[in-house]
C-alpha angles and dihedrals in degrees: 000000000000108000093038081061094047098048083053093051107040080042092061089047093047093056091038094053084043093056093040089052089233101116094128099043087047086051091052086043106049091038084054093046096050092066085044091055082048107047093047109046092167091066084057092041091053098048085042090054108110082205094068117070127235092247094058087040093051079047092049085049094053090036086060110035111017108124093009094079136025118279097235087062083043095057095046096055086050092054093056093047091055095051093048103247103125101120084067096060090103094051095045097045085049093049095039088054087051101056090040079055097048091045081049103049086229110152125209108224116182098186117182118194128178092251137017103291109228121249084254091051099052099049096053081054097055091044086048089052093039087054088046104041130058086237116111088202140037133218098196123201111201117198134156123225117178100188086075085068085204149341120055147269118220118201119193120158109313089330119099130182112197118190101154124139084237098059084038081056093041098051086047100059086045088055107045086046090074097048108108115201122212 
């Protein structure tokens, strides 16, 4: 059920910010309001309080946020607020980012290496993945990871390439297990 209401809602958004021709500004938005919605769970705990109407919610929402964001995002968020779906926000930005991604052809890469990659290096990963993807840009995730002992492990989407020294070992060992010696 959540993610049916999500897919409504950032669909909405999506055509909206298609129609309006601010695709790229409600992508900045909702991206900006996300980590909002994240760093101040009280905010999320009050709109999600049965003991607070839809009219002071729908208050709480212009009070915060009236000439800090568009009003067309404005006007969305008052709109789920109004039909009670705001425990869903997180859910409908993500999704909403997603499809902007996907319109985009923005991929999402979470690379881990076994130590910091220098700036040369990637950027020579991000050319390498641009020449080997259908994306035209790249968000890229760093992280270090030193139980991979080397190598690296490249996330994007549902797709991972693992070249690390610890899965090499791993499949060696594999490997080496069903050898039977005679």
């Amino acid at each position: 059920m959540a993610k049916l209401v999500s897919k409504i809602y950032g669909d909405a958004l999506f055509e909206e910010a298609l129609e309006k021709q601010e695709v790229d500004a409600l992508f900045e938005e909702v991206k900006a309001l996300l980590s909002i919605w994240h760093e101040n769970e009280d905010l999320a705990g009050l709109l999600d309080n049965p003991k607070i109407g839809k009219e002071d919610k729908t208050g709480i929402i212009k009070e915060v946020f009236s000439g800090r964001i568009s009003d067309t995002l404005l006007f969305f968020l008052i709109i789920i607020v109004e039909k009670g779906r705001q425990k869903e926000i997180n859910a409908i930005c993500n999704y909403f980012i997603s499809t902007v991604r996907e319109y985009k052809k923005i991929g999402v890469a979470h690379v881990t290496s076994a130590v910091e990659l220098k700036a040369d290096q990637k950027a020579q990963l991000e050319k390498k993945l641009l020449e080997t993807t259908s994306y035209v840009e790249f968000e890229m995730n760093y992280s270090v990871d030193p139980a991979i002992i080397g190598g690296l492990v490249i996330r994007i989407g549902d797709r991972v390439i693992d070249s690390s020294i610890k899965t090499q070992i791993y499949e060696l060992r594999r490997s080496l297990s069903k050898l039977q010696l005679t």
